[in-house]
matplotlib code that plots the C-alpha trace (Angstrom):
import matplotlib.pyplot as plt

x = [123.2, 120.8, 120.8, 122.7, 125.1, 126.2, 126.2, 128.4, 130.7, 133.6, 135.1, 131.6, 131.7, 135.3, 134.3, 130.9, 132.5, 135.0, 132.5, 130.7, 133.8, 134.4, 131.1, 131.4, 134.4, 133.9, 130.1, 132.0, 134.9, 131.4, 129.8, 133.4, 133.8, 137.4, 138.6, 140.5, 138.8, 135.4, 136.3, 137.5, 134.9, 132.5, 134.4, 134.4, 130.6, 130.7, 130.1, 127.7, 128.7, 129.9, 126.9, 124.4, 125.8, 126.3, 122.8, 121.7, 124.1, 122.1, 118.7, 118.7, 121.0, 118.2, 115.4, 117.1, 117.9, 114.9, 113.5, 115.8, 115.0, 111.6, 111.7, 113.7, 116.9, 119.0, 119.4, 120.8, 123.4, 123.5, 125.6, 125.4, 126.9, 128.2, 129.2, 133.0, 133.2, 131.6, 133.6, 137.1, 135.6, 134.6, 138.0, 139.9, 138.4, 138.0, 141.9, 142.4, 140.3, 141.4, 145.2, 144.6, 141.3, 140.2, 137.8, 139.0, 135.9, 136.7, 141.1, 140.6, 138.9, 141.1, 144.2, 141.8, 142.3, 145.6, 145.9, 149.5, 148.7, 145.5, 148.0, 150.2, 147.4, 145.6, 149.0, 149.0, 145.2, 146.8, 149.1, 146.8, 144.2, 147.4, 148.1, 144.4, 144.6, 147.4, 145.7, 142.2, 142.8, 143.5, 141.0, 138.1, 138.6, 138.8, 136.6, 134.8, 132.1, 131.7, 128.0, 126.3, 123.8, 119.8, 119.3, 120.5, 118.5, 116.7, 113.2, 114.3, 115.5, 111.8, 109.8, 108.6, 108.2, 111.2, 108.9, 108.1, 111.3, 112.5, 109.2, 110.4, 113.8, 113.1, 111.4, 113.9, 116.8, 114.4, 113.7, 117.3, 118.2, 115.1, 116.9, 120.3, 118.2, 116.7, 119.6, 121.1, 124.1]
y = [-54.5, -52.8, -49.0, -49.3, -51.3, -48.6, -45.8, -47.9, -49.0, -46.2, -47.6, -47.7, -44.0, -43.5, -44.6, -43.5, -39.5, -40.2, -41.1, -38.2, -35.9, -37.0, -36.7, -33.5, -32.6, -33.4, -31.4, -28.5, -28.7, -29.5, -26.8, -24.5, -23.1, -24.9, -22.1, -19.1, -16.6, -17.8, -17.2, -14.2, -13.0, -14.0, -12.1, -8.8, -9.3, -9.8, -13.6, -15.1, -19.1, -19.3, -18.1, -20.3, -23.6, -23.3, -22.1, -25.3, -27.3, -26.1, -26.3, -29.7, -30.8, -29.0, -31.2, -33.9, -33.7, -32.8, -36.4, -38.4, -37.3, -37.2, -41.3, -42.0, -42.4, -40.4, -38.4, -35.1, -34.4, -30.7, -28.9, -25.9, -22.7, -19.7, -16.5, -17.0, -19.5, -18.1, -14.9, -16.9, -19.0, -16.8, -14.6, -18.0, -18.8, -15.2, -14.8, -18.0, -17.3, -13.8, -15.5, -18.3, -17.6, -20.7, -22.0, -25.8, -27.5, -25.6, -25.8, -29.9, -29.9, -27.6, -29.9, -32.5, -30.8, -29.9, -26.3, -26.7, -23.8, -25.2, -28.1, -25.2, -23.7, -27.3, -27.5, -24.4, -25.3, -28.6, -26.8, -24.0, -26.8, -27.9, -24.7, -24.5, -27.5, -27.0, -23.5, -25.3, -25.6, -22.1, -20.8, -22.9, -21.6, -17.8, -17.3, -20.5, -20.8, -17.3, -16.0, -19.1, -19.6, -20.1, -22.5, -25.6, -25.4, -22.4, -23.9, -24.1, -20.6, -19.1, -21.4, -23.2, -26.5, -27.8, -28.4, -24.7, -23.1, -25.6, -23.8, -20.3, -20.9, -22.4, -19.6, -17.2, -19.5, -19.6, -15.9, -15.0, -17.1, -15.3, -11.6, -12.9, -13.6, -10.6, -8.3, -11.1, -12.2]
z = [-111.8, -109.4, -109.1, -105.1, -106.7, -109.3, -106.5, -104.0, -106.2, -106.4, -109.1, -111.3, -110.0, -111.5, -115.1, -115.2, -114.1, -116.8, -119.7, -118.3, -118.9, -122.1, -123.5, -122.3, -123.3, -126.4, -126.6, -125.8, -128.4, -131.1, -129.8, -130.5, -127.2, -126.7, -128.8, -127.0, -130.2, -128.9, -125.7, -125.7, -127.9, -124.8, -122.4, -125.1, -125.6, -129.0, -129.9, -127.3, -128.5, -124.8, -123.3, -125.6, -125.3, -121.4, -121.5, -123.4, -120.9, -118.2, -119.7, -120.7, -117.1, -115.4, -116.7, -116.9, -113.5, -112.5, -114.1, -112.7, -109.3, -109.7, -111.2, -108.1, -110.3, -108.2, -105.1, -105.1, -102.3, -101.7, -99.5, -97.5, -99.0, -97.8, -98.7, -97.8, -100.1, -102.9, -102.7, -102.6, -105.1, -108.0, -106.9, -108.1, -111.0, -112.1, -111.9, -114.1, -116.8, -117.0, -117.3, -118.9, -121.1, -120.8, -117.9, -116.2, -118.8, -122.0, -120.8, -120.6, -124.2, -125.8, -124.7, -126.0, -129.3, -129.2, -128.0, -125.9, -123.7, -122.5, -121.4, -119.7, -118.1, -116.7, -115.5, -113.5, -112.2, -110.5, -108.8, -108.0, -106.3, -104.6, -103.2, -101.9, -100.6, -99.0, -97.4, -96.4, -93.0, -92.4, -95.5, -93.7, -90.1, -91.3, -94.5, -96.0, -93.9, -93.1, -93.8, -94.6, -97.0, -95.0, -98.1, -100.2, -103.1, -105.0, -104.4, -100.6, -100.8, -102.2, -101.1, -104.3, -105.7, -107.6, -110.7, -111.1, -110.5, -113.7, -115.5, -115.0, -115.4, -118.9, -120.0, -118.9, -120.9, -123.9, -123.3, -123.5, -126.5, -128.4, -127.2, -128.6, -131.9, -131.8, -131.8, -134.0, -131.6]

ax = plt.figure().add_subplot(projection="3d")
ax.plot(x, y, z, "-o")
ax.set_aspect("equal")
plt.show()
């Protein structure tokens, strides 16, 4: 089966994002941040299990990524931010992890394990998308694509190879795990 084949064919897309979501899934409920303790710790500052393994999440995504795209395995399709949308974004998710204490990644494994108000709570995030769906139209024409972004990507952004900016941010990922050794978190 030929590369084109595998990214043309939505239902090869289907599977391949569900295996995705289960590996996942279950990388986070290893790595114990499907817990609401752990969680909550990470939002009190006083266990950083949260912060380390989406830090390794986005390390090794990051290179891996970067790989792929350099081999010619994939193609990245980026889209245009904006402010707007970043603003109504992080208010959203901000108010349901504050209610629920779990975000939609660790809520889907935690039901995975068997926590019953991760269940409740992937319940209210469907209707919750409904809702915004619902609102689009109207969200889109007054706020979304207010103040839009002059860049897709970071490198774009500061004018630097993609290679390097996966250099320095590396080292500041490394760097921060060493801090959280050092002061023993």
């Amino acid at each position: 089966m030929t590369l084109e084949k595998i990214r043309s064919d939505d239902r090869i897309q289907i599977v391949l994002g569900l295996l995705t979501g289960i590996v996942f899934g279950f990388l986070l409920q290893k790595g114990g941040v499907t817990t609401y303790g752990v969680i909550l710790g990470q939002l009190l500052l006083t266990d950083f299990t949260v912060l380390k393994v989406m830090l390794s999440a986005v390390l090794v995504g990051m290179i891996g990524i970067y790989a792929l795209k350099t081999a010619g395995l994939v193609r990245l399709h980026c889209r245009m931010g904006s402010i707007g949308a970043t603003v109504i974004g992080g208010l959203i998710f901000g108010a349901g992890f504050a209610l629920l204490g779990y975000c939609p990644g660790t809520a889907a494994g935690a039901l995975g394990t068997g926590a019953l108000d991760a269940g409740v709570g992937m319940a209210g995030m469907a209707i919750g998308a409904g809702i915004f769906a619902r609102l689009y139209p109207f969200l889109d024409r007054v706020i979304l694509n207010k103040g839009a972004f002059q860049s897709q990507t970071i490198p774009d952004l500061i004018g630097i190879r993609p290679g390097i900016v996966v250099i320095i941010v590396a080292v500041m990922i490394i760097g921060i795990f060493w801090a959280l050794s050092a002061i023993g978190m």
